[in-house]
C-alpha angles and dihedrals in degrees: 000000000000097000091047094046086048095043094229122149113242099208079057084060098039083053098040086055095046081051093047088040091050083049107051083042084062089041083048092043091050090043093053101044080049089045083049079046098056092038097053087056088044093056090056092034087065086036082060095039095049086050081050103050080040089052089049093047088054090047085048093050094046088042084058094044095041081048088054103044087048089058090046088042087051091043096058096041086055089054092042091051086046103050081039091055087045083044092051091040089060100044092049087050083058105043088053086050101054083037093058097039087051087044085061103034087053085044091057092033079054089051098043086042090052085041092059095045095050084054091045090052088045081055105053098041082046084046092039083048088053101047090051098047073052098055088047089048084048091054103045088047091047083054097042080043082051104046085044092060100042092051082047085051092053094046092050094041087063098042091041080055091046092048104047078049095062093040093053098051077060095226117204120245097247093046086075093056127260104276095059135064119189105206122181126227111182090295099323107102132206133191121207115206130166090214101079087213112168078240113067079034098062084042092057108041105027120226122320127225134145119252137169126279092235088058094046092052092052092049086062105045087061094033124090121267108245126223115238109292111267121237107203133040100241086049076058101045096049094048116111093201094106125130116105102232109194128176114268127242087254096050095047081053097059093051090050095040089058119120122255106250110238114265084032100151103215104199090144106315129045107255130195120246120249095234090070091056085045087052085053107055093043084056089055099047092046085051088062108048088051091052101049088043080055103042083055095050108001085159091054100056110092112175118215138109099262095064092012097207085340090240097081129142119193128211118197103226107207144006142222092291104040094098084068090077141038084281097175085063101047093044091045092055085061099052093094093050092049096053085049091053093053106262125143111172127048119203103210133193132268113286104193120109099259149208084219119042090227085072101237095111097066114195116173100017099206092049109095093176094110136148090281095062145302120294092267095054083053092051098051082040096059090033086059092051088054096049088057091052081247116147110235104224115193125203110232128206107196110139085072147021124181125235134253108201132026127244121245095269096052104263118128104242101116104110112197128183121084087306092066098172119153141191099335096056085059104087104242096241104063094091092190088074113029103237129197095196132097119283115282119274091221141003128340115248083200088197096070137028108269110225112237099227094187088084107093096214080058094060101035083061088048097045089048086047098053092043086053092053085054103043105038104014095042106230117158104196139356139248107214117214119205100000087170090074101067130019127284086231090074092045087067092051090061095041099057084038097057090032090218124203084222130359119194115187114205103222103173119194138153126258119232114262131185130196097359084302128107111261118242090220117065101157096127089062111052091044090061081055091057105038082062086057097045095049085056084056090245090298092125137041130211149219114272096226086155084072107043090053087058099045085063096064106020088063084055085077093275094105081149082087089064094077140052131220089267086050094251132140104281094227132077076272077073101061106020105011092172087062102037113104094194109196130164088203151358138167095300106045094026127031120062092317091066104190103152109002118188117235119276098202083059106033102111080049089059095040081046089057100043100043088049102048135059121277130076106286128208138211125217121231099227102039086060108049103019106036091064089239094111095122095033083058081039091067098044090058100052084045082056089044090047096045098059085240113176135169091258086049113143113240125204117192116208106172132000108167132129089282107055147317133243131183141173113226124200110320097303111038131079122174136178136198140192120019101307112136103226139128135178094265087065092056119086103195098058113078125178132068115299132199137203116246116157114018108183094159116228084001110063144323133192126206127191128199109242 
């Protein structure tokens, strides 16, 4: 009815729906791919989701392990902390037990210390006490000794008047009786008698008692010197020897008046020690030695601080470490040893009470109590060292001093001591202590202030000082630290002032090096070397560090290094060997400081070189007593000894190449390094017959001419 009302067709409609149907099927077709579509994402969307929700299970499941692991972790680090914190308890129980118990056993070491020193002081006052009770008993006896021998001198006056008496009236022999014979010997006379009565005894020999050799010495030093004893009677009565000369009262006082040596024993006499016997015999023996070194080469000894006899050999008496000890009497019981080696100089430490225990650091000069012993312990050190004809060489700090007191405005430059100098002794370029003096003659030791030793009043106190150390200490020579740091000039000036046996300046420079390598030309250096002793005018010698620099690498099979383009030693021996020290170490380089150590390895081929050659060679220390080497240097002692070798010594220098050295020493010593085969029958120019001394294979040899 509608569609007719409308007039619509209804087929229109019919067809219009169809449209809209085919329509909405498309609509539905494209729905449903999209809804396949969505599906489809869906699908992998729950694929996703379900790897997802697998992932999360395995995290889940770590998270649970790593939570796990964390408590057990915990657990155990609880445990550990705790069994660490028993641990520590315990330790520290026993730290403050051993503490405790070292506490104790130093507080009863301390008692037992101060125990001993109280014992020691009762001791010495006991043994002070003593002396002087014996000093008492030695002068009674020298007065009962005097009165003795002025009443002896009265007696005999007498007799010696009855008897000239007697001779002068010229009695004759039977007028005496026939049992006596006065016979006359220039004033002593003697009766012979065939009655051996006590009597004519006492008259002919005098009274006997025993007296000291020292006294008697001296007896006879002031008494006459008899003629040869006479053997008749007429030989007596013509003689004209015939004043009776007896000492006079002044002269007996002053042999009674002498003072007891110490040690002196008084039982009932006064007896000489037995030191001075053992002096005596060291000098004797010195003298000897002496006599029989000029008698070889009396052209060739040349006494004077700078060479000493020219035939010295130095031993370094300490190290780095020594002070650690009670070095003077260590060092005093080898002093025998030493001499018998063939040493004859000891260079010893610094005696000087020091900064620096090492000594190197002097405060109050005049003060040897240092860190190697007292004042007394230096002086038997160095009388031991004389008993055995051994130089004292003492090592002198004179470039710096260190201060006692401070200045007003806070800089160490006060000195203190018997030398109380002040401001004006520091050099004025030194800006760590405010000196007052002119500007230093060498180069600044910036630890310490420099004395400026351009002031007059500075080196009047060190010329007395130095004097004192000789006079009252006993020094011979001197060893003299850091001479770059004032002029060689005032070295000179020391040295004519204190009048040393030997004198060694240490002028340390450093050789010339390229590339990381030891130059071959180290001419620079050792004339430095030997502009410092120049400008000492010769006084003084120094330390070939030119040649000890070399040594390090030449043994190293470069003994090409050994000689220069003249053909010389390469080394300040080369140029000035009396004044040449040649060393491989010493305290600083060697020692526990260890700045420029030689080569072990090498170490008997540079003691083969120095002991052979000119120059003054010294002997470490350590290397002596503590390398095991003592007899090895030994021997190359005696084959220098042997050799005549001397500082002044010619060298001739046959071959000096990578494989090995030879030189001819004076006129009597060949010697060869490294592995070169050669001996003196393959060498043309030496003529002679050679022997074999010392044979250490590729090392060394020594040959002397026989």
């Amino acid at each position: 009815m509608e569609t007719f009302i409308d007039g619509t067709s209804p087929f229109t409609e019919i067809a219009a729906v169809q449209g809209e149907n085919i329509k909405l099927q498309g609509i539905i077709s494209d729905i449903e791919s999209q809804l396949m579509i969505a599906r489809n994402e869906a699908d992998k969307l729950k694929l996703e989701l379900e790897s997802t929700r697998q992932q999360i299970q395995t995290f889940e499941q770590r998270a649970n392990d790593a939570e796990k692991a964390l408590f057990d972790f915990q657990e155990s680090s609880r445990k550990n902390i705790l069994k660490q914190e028993e641990e520590m308890k315990s330790m520290l129980e026993k730290v403050k037990k051993d503490v405790a118990e070292r506490t104790k056993t130093i507080s009863k070491a301390f008692k037992a210390d101060l125990k001993n020193i109280k014992a020691t002081v009762e001791a010495a006052k006991e043994v002070a006490h003593c002396k002087d009770y014996a000093y008492l008993r030695r002068c009674e006896a020298l007065q009962r000794s005097l009165k003795a021998s002025e009443d002896s001198l009265k007696m005999w006056r007498q007799r010696a008047e009855m008897a000239e008496s007697l001779l002068l009236k010229e009695r004759l022999q039977d007028e005496g009786g026939e049992d006596s014979i006065y016979v006359v010997n220039g004033g002593r006379i003697d009766l012979l008698t065939d009655v051996d009565s006590q009597k004519w005894k006492l008259l002919s020999d005098g009274p006997r008692r025993e007296i000291p050799q020292w006294m008697a010495r001296r007896i006879n030093a002031v008494s006459p010197k008899f003629p040869p004893k006479k053997i008749d009677v007429a030989e007596a009565l013509t003689s004209k020897f015939r004043s009776l000369e007896l000492p006079t009262a002044d002269e007996v006082w002053s042999i009674a008046r002498e003072k007891p040596k110490e040690g002196d024993a008084l039982i009932e006499h006064v007896y000489e020690r037995e030191t001075i016997e053992r002096k005596r015999k060291a000098l004797e023996r010195g003298l000897q030695r002496k006599t029989i070194q000029w008698q070889r080469a009396p052209e060739q000894t040349k006494l004077e601080p700078g060479t000493g006899t020219g035939r010295e050999i130095v031993f370094q008496g300490f190290n780095w470490e020594s002070w650690r000890r009670r070095w003077y009497l260590e060092l005093a019981a080898k002093a025998a040893d030493l001499s018998h080696c063939g040493v004859t100089a000891v260079w010893l430490p610094p005696p000087t009470q020091s900064v620096s225990p090492q000594g190197y650091m002097p405060s109050d000069l005049y003060n040897l109590n240092s860190s190697y012993g007292s004042v007394e312990e230096l002086k038997y050190c160095i009388e031991e060292m004389h008993s055995q004809d051994l130089l004292a060489l003492g090592d002198v700090v004179l470039n710096h001093r260190c201060a006692q007191k401070q200045s007003p405005n806070g800089v160490w430059n006060i000195f203190g001591g018997q030398l109380a100098w002040g401001p004006e002794a520091i050099v004025c370029d030194d800006p760590n202590f405010e000196g007052r003096g002119n500007p230093s003659s060498g180069d600044i030791f910036h630890a310490a202030p420099n004395i400026d030793h351009s002031q007059d009043f500075v080196r009047k106190d060190i010329k007395g000082w130095l004097n004192w150390l000789r006079s009252d200490i006993g020094y011979d020579g001197w060893r003299l630290d850091f001479v770059r740091g004032f002029s060689g000039t005032y070295v000179k000036e020391y040295i004519e002032a204190s009048n040393p046996a030997f004198a060694i300046g240490e002028y340390w420079d450093s050789l010339a090096y390229e590339h990381g390598s030891l130059c071959y030309n180290q001419d620079a250096h050792r004339q430095r070397i030997i502009n410092w002793i120049n400008a000492t005018g010769g006084t003084s010698s120094a330390f070939d560090i030119t040649t000890k620099g070399i040594l390090h690498s030449a043994l190293h099979n470069e003994y090409w290094r050994l000689i220069d383009p003249q053909g010389k030693p390469t080394g300040v021996m080369g140029w000035w060997a009396s004044r040449a020290v040649t060393f491989l170490e010493n305290h600083d380089t060697g020692s526990t400081q260890g700045h420029w150590p030689f080569p072990r390895d090498k170490l008997m081929q540079g003691y083969a070189y120095i002991l052979t050659h000119p120059g003054t060679p010294v002997i470490f220390y350590d290397h002596f007593y503590d390398f095991g080497i003592h007899d090895v240097i030994a021997e190359l002692i005696e084959a220098r000894r042997r050799g005549g070798i001397h500082c002044r010594s010619s060298i001739k220098i046959y071959h000096a190449n990578n494989e090995g050295y030879v030189a001819q020493v004076g006129d009597a010593l060949v010697m060869k390094l490294g592995q070169f085969d050669w001996n003196p029958s393959k060498e043309n120019q030496l003529d002679g017959s050679w022997h074999k001394f010392v044979d250490k294979g590729t090392d060394y040899q020594v040959w002397l001419r026989q």
